[in-house]
N, C-alpha and C positions, 0 to 999 in steps of 0.2 A: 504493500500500500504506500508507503514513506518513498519508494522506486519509483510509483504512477504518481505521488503527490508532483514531484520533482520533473520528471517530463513531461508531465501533461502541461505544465508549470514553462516550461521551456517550449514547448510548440503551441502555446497562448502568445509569449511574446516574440515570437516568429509570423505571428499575424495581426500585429497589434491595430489595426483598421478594425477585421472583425471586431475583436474582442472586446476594443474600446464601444461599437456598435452594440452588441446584446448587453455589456453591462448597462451600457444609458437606456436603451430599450426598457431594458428588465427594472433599472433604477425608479424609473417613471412613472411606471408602470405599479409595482410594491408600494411607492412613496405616496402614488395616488390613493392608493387601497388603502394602506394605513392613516394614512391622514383622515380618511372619509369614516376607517373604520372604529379610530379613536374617539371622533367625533359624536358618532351614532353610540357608544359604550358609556361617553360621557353623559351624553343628556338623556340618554333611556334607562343605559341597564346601571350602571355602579351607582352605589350606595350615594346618599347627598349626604353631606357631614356635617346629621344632626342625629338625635337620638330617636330611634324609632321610626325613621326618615317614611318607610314603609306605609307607617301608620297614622302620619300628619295628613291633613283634608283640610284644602282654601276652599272659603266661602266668601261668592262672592254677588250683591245684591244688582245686578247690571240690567241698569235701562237700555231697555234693545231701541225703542223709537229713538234716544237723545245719544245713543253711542255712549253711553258712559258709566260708571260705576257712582254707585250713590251710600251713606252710610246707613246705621243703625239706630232704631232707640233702645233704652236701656230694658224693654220687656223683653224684644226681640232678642239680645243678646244673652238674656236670662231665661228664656225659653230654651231657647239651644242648649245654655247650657246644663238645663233639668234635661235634655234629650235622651233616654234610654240608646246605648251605646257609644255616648262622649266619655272621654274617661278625663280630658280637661279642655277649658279653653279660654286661651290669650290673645292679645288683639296688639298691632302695631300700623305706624303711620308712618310713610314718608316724609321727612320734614327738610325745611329748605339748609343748604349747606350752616355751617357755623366758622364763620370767618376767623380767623387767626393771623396772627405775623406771617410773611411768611405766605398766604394762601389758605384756600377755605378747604375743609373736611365734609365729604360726605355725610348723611348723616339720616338715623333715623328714631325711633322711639317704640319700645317696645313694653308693653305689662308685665307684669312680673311673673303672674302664671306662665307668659308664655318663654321668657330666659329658663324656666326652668324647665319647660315643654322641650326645648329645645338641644338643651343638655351644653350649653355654650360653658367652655371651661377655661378659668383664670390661669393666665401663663406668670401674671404678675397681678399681689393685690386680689380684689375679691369680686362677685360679678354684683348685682345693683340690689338694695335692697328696699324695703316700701316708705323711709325714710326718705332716701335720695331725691331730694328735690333738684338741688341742682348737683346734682354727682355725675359726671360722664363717662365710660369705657373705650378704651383707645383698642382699634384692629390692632394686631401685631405689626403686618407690613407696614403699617404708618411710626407704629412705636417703634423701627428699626429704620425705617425711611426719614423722618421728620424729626425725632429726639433722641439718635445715633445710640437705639438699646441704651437707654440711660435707666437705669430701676430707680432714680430717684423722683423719677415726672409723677410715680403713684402715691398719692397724697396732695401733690403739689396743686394749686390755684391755676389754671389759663383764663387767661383775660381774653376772654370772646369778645366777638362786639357787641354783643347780647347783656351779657354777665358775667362775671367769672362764675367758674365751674371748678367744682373740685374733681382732678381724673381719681379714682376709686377702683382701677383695675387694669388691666388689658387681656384682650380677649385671645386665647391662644389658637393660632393658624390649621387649620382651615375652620373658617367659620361661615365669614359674606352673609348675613341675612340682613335686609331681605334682594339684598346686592350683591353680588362678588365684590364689588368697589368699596363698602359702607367701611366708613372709616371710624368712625364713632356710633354711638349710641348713647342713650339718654331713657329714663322712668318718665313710662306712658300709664295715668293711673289707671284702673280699670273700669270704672265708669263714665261713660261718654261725660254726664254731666259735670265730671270733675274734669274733662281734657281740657287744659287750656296751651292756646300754643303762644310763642313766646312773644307777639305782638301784644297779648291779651285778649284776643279774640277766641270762641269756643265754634270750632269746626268740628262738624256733626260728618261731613262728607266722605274722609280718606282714609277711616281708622277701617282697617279691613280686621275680617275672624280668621282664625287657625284651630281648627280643631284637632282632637289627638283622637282615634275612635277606639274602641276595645277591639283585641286582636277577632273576635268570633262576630266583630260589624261589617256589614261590607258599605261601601259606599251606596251602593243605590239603594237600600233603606235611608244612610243619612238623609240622603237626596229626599224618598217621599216623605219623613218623618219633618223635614224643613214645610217640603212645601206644602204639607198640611197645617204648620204653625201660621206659614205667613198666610195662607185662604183663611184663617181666622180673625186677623190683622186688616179691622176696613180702611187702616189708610193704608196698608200696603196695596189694599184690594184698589184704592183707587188708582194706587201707580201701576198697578198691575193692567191698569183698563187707562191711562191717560200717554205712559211710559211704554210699555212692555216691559215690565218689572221682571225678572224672574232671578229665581236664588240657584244660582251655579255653585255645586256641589261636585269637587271633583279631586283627586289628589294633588298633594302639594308639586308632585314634577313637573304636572301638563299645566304648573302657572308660566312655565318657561318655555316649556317643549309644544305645546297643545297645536301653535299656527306651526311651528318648522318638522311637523312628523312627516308630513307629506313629500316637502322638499327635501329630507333626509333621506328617506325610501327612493324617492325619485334620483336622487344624484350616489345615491348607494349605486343602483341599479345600471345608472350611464357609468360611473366609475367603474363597473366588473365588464362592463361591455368593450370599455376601452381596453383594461388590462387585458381580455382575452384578445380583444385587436392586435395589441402590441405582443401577444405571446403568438399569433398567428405569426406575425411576421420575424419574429426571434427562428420559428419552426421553420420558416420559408430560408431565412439565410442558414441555419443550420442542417439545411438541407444539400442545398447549393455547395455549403464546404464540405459536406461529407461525399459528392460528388467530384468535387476539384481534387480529392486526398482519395480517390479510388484505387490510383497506381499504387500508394502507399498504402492502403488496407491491402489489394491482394498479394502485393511485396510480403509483406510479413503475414500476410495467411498461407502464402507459398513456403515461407520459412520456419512454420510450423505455429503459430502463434492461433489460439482457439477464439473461437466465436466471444466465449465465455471471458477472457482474457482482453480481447479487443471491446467488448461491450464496457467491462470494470474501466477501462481505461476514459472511453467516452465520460462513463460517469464520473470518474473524478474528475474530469475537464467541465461538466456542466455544476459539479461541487465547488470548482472555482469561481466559475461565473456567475451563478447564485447567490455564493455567496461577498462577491464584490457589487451587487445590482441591492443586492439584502441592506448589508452597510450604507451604498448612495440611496435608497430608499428610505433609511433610517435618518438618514440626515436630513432628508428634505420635509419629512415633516414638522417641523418649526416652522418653516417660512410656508408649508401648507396652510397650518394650522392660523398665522394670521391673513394669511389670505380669505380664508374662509369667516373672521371674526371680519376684516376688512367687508366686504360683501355682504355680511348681514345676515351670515348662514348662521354663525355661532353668535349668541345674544352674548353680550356684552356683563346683564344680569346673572347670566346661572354661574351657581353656586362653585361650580369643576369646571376647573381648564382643561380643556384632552391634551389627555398626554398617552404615550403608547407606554402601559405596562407589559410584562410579560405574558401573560395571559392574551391579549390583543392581541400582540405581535407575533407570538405562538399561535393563533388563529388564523389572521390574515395572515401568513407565509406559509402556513401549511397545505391549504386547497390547492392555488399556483406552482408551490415547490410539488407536491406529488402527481399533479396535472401535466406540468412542463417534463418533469421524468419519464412520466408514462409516455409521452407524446414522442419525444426528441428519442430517446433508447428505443422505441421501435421503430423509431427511421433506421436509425443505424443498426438494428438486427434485419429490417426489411436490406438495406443495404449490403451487406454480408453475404444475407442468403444467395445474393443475386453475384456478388463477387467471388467465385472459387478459384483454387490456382490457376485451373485448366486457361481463363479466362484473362492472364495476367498480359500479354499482349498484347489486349485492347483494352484493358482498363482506362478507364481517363476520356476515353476517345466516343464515347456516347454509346457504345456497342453494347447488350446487354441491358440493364435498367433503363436507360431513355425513353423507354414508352410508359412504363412506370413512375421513374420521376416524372415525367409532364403530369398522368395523373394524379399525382400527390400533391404538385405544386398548382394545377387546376382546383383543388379543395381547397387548402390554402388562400388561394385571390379569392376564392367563391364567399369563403367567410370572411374575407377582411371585406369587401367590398359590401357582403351585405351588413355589418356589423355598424358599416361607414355609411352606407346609405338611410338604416334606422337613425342613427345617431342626427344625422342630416334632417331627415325629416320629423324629429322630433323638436330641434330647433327651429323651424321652420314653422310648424303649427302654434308653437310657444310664441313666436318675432310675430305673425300674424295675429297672434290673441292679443297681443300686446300694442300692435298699430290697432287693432277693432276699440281696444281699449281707449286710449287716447283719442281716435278721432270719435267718438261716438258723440253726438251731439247731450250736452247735459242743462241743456237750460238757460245757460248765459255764457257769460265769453269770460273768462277768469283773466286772461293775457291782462298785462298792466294793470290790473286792480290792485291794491294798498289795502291792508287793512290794520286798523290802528287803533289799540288798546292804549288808556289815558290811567293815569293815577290821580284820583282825585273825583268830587260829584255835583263840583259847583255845576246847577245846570245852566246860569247864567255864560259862565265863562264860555262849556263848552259849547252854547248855542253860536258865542262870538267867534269862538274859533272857527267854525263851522265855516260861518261867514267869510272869516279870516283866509282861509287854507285856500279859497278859488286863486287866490290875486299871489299864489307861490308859484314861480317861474317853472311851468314843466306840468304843474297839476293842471288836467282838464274837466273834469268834474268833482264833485262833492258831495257827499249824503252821511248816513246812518244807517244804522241796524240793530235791533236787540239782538236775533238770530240769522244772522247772514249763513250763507250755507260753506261748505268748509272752513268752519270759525269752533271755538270750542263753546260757543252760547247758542243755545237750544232752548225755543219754549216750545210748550205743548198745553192745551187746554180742550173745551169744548164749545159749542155753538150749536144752533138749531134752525132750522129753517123756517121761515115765517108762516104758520098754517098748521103747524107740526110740531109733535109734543116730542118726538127721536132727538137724543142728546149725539151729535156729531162730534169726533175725537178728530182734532186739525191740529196741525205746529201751526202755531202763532206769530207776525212776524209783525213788528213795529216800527215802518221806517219814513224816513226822510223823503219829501218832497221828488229827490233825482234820483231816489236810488234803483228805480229799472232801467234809467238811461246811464248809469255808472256803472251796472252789470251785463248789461245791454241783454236783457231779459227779454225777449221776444211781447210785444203785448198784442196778443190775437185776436182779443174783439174791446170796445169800447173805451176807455182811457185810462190812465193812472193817475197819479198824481202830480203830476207836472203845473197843474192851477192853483195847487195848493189847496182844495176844497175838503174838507172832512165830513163828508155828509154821506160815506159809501165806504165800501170795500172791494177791496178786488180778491180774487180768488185763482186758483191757478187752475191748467186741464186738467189735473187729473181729479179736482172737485167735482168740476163742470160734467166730464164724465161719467162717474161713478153716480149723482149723485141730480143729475139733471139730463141724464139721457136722453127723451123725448118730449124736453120743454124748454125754452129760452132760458137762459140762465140770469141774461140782463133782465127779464121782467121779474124775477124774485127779491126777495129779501132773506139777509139773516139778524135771529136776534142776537148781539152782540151786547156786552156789560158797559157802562158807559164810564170812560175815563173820571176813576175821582170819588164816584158814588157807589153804593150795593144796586144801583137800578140797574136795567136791562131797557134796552130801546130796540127795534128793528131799523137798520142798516141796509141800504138798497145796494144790491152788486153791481159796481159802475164797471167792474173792466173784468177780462180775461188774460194771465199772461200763460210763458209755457211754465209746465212743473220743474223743476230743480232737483240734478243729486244733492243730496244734502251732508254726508261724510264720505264718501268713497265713488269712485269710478263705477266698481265692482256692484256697488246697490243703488238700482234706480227709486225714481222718486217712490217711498210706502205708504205716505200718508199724505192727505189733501194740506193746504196749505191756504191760509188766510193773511192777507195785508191789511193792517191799519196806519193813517198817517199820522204820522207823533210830530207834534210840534219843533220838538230841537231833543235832542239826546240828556238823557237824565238817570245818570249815575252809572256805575264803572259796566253794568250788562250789558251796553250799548258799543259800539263800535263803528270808528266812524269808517266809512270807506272810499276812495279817491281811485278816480283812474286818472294813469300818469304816464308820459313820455318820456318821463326821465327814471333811469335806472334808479331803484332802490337807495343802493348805496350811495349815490349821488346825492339824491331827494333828501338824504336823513340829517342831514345838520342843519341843511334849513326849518325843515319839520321840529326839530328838535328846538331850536331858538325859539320858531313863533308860538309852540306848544308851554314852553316857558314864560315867555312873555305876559300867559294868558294865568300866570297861578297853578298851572297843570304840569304833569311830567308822562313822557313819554315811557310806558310800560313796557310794548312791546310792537313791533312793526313786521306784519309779516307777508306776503308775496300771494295772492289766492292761485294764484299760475302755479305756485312750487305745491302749496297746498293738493293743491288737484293732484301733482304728478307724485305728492308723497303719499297717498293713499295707493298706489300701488307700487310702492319701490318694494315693498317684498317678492315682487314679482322678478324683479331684476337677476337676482345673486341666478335662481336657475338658470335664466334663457342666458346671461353671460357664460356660466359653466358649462353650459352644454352646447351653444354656439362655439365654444374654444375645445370641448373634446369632439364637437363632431368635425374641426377644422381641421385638427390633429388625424382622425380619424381618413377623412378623406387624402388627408397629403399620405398617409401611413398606405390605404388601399391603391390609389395611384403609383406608389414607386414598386411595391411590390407585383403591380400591373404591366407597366413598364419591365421591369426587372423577369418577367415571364414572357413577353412577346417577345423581349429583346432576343433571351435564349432560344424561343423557338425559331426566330427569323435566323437566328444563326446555324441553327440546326437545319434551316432551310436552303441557305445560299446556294448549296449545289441546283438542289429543284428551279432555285428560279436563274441560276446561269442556264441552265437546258432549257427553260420556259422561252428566257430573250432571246437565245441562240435560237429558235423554234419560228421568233418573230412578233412575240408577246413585248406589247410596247413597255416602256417603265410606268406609264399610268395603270394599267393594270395589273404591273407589281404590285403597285404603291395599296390598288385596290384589293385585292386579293390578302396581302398583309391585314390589311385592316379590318377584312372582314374576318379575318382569321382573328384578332385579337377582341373583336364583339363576338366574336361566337364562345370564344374564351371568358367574357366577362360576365355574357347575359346569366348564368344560372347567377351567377353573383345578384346582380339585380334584381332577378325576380325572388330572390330569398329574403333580399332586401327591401323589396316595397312589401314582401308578408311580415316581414320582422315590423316596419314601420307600422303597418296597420293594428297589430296588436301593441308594437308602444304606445301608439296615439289611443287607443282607447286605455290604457295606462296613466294616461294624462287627461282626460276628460276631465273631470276635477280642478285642473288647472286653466280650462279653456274659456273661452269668452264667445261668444256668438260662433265658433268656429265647429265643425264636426270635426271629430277625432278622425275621421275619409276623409278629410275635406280633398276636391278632385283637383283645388288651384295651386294649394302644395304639394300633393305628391305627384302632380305635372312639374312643376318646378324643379320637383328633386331629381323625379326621373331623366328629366331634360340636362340638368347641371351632370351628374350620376354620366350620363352618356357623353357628356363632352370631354367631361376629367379622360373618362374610356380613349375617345378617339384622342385627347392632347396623350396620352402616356401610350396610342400606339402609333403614333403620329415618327417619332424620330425615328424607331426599325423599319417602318415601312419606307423611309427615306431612304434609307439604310441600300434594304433588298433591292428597292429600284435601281440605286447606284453599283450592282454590281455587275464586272465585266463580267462576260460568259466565255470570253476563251481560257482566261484567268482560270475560275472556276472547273472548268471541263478539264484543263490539263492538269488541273491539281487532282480532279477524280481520275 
């Protein structure tokens, strides 16, 4: 063995092109699989690093109409926590960073039932107790990052900008709740009533539950045992019926994993299709060199050297390559692995960084490693069989195996190419859902709109400002909004129609004089507000619809609450505009929508909105002065164009991964396409010297080549639009207006698929044209 280590070792660097080839191949190939597969072990299968991890259950109270998570009262939290099958439960809140010298600390606040739900343990000092009012816990990374491992910070006073705070501990590594990031922590009392946060304001809204359940609970009892509390609960019932209220009940993992299971599975899936790509063509050139080294296997099977002998020898040479592809694949996932945090595959939040332990990497090397063995050592025993001594005279020379190898290496392009064309058309239906997505018409025109969050409620000011902001260099229009649509303010109520006792469930929308011409909101029948008159409401199509089918909609009324008082007046419907998404791309309009005119903007729910000619960044110092100017400051300013496009950037991280492995993909099926006509054109020359000596023009070389190398590719193809057609319905899920058939991408693919064909048989068949036929014939 230490003999074969050694030579096999010395005729590796006697070809160092190949070798260097299948190690990178195989590098890339492992590196990808491990990366994907660390990934996939982090945020599903391994343990989170807390106590009972298994057994923690978020709840969470999420209004489905307003997109958003809403809080608790203190029955409901005490309900739960009488639940048959909670064995405890603690509540914590995101809280805004906590400034220090130096830069601000993450930060959150956690109950005390729930520090000890959690099992978080003191590396330094002690963890929090129901005293600590103002006591804080420092992460570790930060107590070795920010106070260079100093054990004297525990005790000590930091002067926040808040208050000082006494640090009281440090939390020992791995911890991260309810962030990997959270650098601090702080006592969250356990009664809503008691939360106060450090402004002195009492937020009812972001303290979310954690429950621990007895090992013999399963989650879907927790589940019905909640939502029989809150259907007892009539104001939950009304947000149940005004929101879509409902109490998600679900393990604590899929608070991180719940949206990327999909895209995990899905780029699992493209990742093993690659690495088999790349193991195709590792098999294609290790085919090829066991072909060029024909002389030399029957040389030494003439010299007495065994099948058995000659086999062990291959395999320690594929034990070297292995194992140097194993190594570069090992190395590359680091910079996988922020590739994939970069792109948005790995959330930033969970708790475990992938990292590849033994177990992983003993997993993913073991299917490829015993796959690539099987594969490769019976080339080389098929090779043998067909090499006896008798035959050592034409070894080399194509005589013997050449009809054999073509067939082997015809399976070989057949699978790269279809592996390359799934891949292909898999990107393709995704780029396609993705342009559906964006141009789909939503209601208004987002490009250049502003929208801008104020601190402060003077409503005088901000009606000045209002005013103010036309006559800013760059801005073209002006308005307001309580609930503009991709903004984080959302109302919802009811209304009725004049004649009719039916309470109608509508988002509610309170805006400004210009704001359908600052949105540029379509208005399809009657008018809006542009005269300034409040004597009506508009309403959108999909009121008018739903809800006025076979009667004018302009000769109704609704009864609407009259600004100010408990009364109720009827409201004549002056206009129609179109419906609006209202959070996402992805969900069209779901509920009717009603406009009221509001005088000028009155307190921080409101938002003004501007459409503008001038870039953002540009706009913002002016904006920022005259907003000052006015008593007010500038909270936050943000883009409704970006808005729109960040309601599907989760979509992104795939169709880029899989657009770069099926790019990969296609260039890998192309050269090993190329790399097979070329040898068969070579193995032909004689045939087409005798063709032109015959009086066969060189275009019908040229022809003849080519159709030789599409007859070569087609099984490849047709395996590959089957493979595609079972991808894409794999990705149905992911699609947008698109069929997983759809017939305008896999024409596309088919079309590109056959041109790569003819570019990669394009240079042989130039080739065979140009051959002279005396040449040829006197050499046969």
């Amino acid at each position: 063995m230490l003999s074969d280590l050694g030579s096999s070792l010395r005729q590796l660097r006697r070809e160092p092109g190949f070798a260097a080839t299948v190690v990178v191949l195989l590098g890339a190939g492992l590196g990808l699989l491990l990366t994907v597969t660390s990934a996939v072990s982090a945020l599903l299968w391994q343990p989170l690093p807390y106590a009972d991890d298994d057994r923690l259950v978020s709840v969470r109270a999420y209004a489905r109409q307003m997109g958003m998570e809403l809080g608790y009262s203190d029955a409901l939290v005490e309900a739960m926590r009488a639940t048959p099958g909670v064995e405890a439960l603690g509540r914590y809140q995101h809280s805004k960073p906590l400034a220090l010298a130096g830069g601000e600390l993450s930060h959150a606040r956690l109950s005390l039932p729930l520090v000890q739900m959690l099992g978080a343990r003191p590396l330094l000092g002690r963890l929090l107790d129901a005293g600590d009012v103002d006591a804080v816990l420092l992460s570790e990374p930060v107590w070795r990052s920010r106070f260079g491992a100093d054990p004297a910070v525990v005790g000590r006073e930091l002067p926040f900008d808040d208050r000082p705070r006494r640090v009281v501990g440090v939390v020992a590594d791995p911890f991260g709740f309810p962030q990997r990031s959270t650098a601090s922590w702080s006592l969250l009392p356990d009664g809503s009533r008691q939360m106060i946060e450090d402004d002195g304001s009492v937020p009812l809204t972001n303290a979310r539950v954690l429950l621990r359940r007895a090992p013999e609970t399963r989650v879907a009892a927790l589940q019905q045992a909640i939502d029989a509390i809150a259907a007892q609960d009539e104001e939950l019932q009304m947000l149940q019926r005004f929101m879509g209220l409902e109490m998600q009940v679900r393990p604590l993992r899929e608070q991180w994993v719940a949206d990327k299971r999909p895209m995990l599975m899905l780029l699992a899936a493209a990742a093993a299709m690659l690495l088999l790509l790349l193991m195709t063509n590792v098999a294609a050139l290790w085919l090829a060199r066991g072909l060029r080294r024909s002389r030399d296997l029957a040389l030494r099977a003439a010299l007495g050297a065994g099948r058995r002998r000659l086999l062990r020898a291959f395999g320690v040479e594929l034990l070297w390559l292995f194992g140097a592809g194993a190594v570069l694949g090992l190395l590359l996932v680091p910079p996988g692995v922020r590739g994939l945090q970069w792109l948005g595959v790995l959330s930033a939040e969970h708790p475990l960084l992938p990292q590849v332990d033994l177990p992983t990497a003993l997993l993913a090397l073991a299917l490829p490693a015993l796959a690539m063995l099987t594969m490769l050592l019976s080339q080389q025993a098929w090779l043998l069989r067909r090499l006896p001594a008798t035959q050592l005279a034409h070894a080399g020379d194509g005589v013997g195996p050449a009809h054999g190898r073509m067939r082997l290496q015809r399976v070989l392009v057949a699978v790269q190419l279809a592996l390359a064309v799934a891949l292909l058309a898999a990107g393709g239906l995704l780029l396609r859902s993705f342009d559906r997505l964006l141009s789909q018409d939503i209601g208004f025109r987002p490009q250049s709109v502003l929208a801008l969050s104020l601190d402060g409620s003077n409503a005088a000011s901000q009606a000045a400002l209002v005013d103010a902001l036309g006559s800013v260099p760059g801005v073209l229009q002006v308005s307001f909004a309580d609930a503009a649509p991709f903004t984080d303010h959302h109302s919802v109520g009811t209304t009725r129609i004049a004649g009719e006792e039916a309470e109608i469930e509508v988002r509610r929308n309170e805006v400004g004089a210009a704001y359908f011409g600052v949105l540029q909101q379509p208005l399809l029948r009657g008018r809006g507000f542009d005269d300034g008159l409040h004597d009506g409401v508009v309403i959108d199509a999909l009121f008018a619809e739903r809800y006025f089918p076979d009667r004018d909609p302009l000769q109704q009324s609704l009864i609407e609450p009259v600004e100010g008082s408990d009364e109720w007046r009827p409201l004549p419907i002056v206009g129609i505009v179109a419906a609006t998404h209202q959070r996402s791309l992805e969900d069209g309009p779901d509920q009717p929508a009603v406009y009221r005119l509001a005088a000028a903007p009155d307190g921080k729910r409101f938002k003004l909105l501007l459409r503008s000619e001038v870039a953002p960044s540009a706009l913002r110092p002016a904006l920022v002065a005259l907003i000052e100017s006015h008593g007010l400051r500038l909270e936050n300013l943000i883009s409704l164009d970006q808005q729109v496009r960040d309601s599907v950037a989760h979509r992104v991280p795939l169709l880029i991964l899989l657009a770069t492995f099926a790019a990969g993909g296609v260039l890998l099926a192309a050269v090993g396409l190329f790399a097979l006509i070329a040898g068969s054109v070579q193995g032909r020359l004689g045939e087409f010297g005798l063709r032109l000596a015959l009086g066969a023009t060189p275009a019908g070389i040229r022809r003849l080549a080519l159709r030789g190398g599409l007859a070569i590719a087609m099984p490849g193809l047709v395996l590959g639009m089957a493979a595609a057609l079972a991808l894409g319905q794999a990705l149905s899920a992911q699609l947008f207006q698109v069929s997983p058939w759809d017939p305008a991408t896999l024409l596309v693919v088919s079309a590109a698929a056959v041109v790569v064909t003819l570019l990669a048989c394009t240079v042989p068949a130039r080739r065979a044209a140009r051959v002279d036929p005396v040449v040829m014939l006197r050499r046969d």
